[in-house]
N, C-alpha and C positions, 0 to 999 in steps of 0.2 A: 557566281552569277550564271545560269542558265542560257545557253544562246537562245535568239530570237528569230526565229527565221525572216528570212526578206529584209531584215531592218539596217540602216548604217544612217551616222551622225555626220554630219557635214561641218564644223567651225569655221565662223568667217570672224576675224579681228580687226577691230579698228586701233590705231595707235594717233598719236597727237594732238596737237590741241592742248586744249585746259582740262582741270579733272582729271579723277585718280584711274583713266585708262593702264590697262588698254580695256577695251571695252569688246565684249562678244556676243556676238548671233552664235546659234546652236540652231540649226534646219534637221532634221530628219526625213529619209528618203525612206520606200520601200518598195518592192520589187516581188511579186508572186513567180517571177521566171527565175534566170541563171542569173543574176547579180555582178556578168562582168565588169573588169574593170572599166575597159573601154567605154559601159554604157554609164558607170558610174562617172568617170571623166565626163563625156554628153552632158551628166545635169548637173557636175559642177560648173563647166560652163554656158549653162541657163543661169545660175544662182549670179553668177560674177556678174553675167546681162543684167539684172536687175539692178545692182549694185552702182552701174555704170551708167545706167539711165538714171539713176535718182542720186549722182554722185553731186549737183548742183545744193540738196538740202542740206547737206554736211556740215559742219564749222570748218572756218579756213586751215590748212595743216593737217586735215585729216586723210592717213592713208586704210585704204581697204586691202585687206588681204583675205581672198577668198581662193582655193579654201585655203586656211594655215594648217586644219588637221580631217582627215576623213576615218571614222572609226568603221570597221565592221562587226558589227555584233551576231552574228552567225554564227560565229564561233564562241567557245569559251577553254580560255579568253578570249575578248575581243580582239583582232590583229588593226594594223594599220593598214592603208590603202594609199598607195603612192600615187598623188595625183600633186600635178605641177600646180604651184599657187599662181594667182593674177592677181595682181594689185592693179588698181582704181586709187587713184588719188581725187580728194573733193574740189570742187570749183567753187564753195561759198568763201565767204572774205565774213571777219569779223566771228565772232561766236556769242550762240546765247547762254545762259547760263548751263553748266555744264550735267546737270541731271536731268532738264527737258528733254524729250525726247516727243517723236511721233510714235506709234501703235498702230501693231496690225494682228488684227484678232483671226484666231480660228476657225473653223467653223467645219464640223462632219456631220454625214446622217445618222452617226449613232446620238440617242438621247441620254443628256447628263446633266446632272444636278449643277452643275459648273463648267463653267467655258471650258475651253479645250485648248487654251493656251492662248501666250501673246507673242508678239517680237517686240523690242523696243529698238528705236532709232534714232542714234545722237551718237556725240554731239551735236545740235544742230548750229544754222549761220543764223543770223540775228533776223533776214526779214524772212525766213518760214514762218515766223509767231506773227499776229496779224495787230498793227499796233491799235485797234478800233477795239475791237472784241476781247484780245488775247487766244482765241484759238488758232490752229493751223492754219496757215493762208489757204484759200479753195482751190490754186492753179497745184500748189504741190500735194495735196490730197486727190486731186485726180490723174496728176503723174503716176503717184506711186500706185494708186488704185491700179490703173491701165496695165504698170508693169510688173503688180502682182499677178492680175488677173492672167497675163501672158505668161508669166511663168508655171502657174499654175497647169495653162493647159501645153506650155511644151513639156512639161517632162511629163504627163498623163500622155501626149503622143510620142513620145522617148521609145528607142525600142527596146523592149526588155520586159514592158508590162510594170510599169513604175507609176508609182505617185508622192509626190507630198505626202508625207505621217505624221502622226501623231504617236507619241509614244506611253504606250499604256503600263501605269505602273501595278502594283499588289499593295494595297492599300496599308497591308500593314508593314511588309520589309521593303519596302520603295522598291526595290527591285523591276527590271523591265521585262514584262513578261509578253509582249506582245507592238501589234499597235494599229492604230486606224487608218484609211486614205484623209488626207483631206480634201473636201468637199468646196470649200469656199473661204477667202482670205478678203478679209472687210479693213478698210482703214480708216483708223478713227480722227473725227476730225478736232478731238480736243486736247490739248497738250497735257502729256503725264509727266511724274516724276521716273527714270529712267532706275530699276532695281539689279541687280546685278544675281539674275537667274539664268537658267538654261533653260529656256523657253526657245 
């Protein structure tokens, strides 16, 4: 695989609860400057912020580890990045079913035939699902809105010249050949089934 300049993976792991966890977020970060560590630590402790504000949606017994692994893809190979994990443990009590999840969509200026990726988030605690309608209750869709949209803009003010990525594959060897800023993180207010990608 070809290094990527600017680019590095972030994994954040969820463990317990019900369901065949552990369960993962995959963030991508990029970086047009020097890619220090130091500045990489900075937005993995934005990433954990988020984590920690929205740790109430969770299923009971859910702990967060953010990050559990940071890739650098600049090189090839990729090295690792030694950044201390924070766990976040959840405040919800009870679980709903274990492949529900909430969603939070991508959104760049570049134009594409197809979204630009998702995150999923679960397991979730039983009252995020709204028992009237079945979709996400509206106080935790605008939590997490709020603390996308914050994280969003601290690591765009991070020093280093960083943003939220996207990572752009070569359509025919999947391979990562590049990648986009992100632009905007929408959260959806309908409950999904939770798939087990690197989104």
């Amino acid at each position: 695989m070809a290094a990527v300049p600017g680019l590095f993976e972030v994994v954040v792991q969820l463990t317990g609860g019900a369901g065949s966890g552990p369960f993962l977020n995959v963030w991508h970060i990029g970086t047009t400057g020097a890619g220090l560590t130091s500045e990489v630590v900075t937005i993995c402790t934005k990433i954990s912020d988020f984590y920690n504000t929205n740790k109430s949606i969770f299923a009971s017994g859910i702990s967060i580890t953010a990050p559990v692994k940071v890739v650098d893809y600049r090189t090839d190979p990729p090295i690792l990045v030694g950044v201390a994990p924070v766990t976040v443990a959840s405040l919800g009590s009870g679980q709903a079913p274990p492949q529900n999840s909430m969603v939070m969509s991508m959104a760049s200026l570049i134009a594409a035939r197809k979204g630009r990726g998702r995150k999923y988030f679960g397991p979730l605690t039983n009252n995020v699902i709204s028992g009237t309608n079945g979709d996400i209750q509206t106080a935790n869709v605008t939590t997490m809105q709020t603390a996308a949209t914050t994280l969003l803009s601290a690591v765009a003010a991070a020093a280093g010249s960083w943003a939220l990525a996207i990572p752009n594959r070569d359509p025919d060897t999947k391979e990562l050949v590049g990648w986009t800023p992100v632009s905007g993180l929408i959260v959806r207010s309908h409950v999904f089934t939770q798939r087990r990608r690197g989104f």
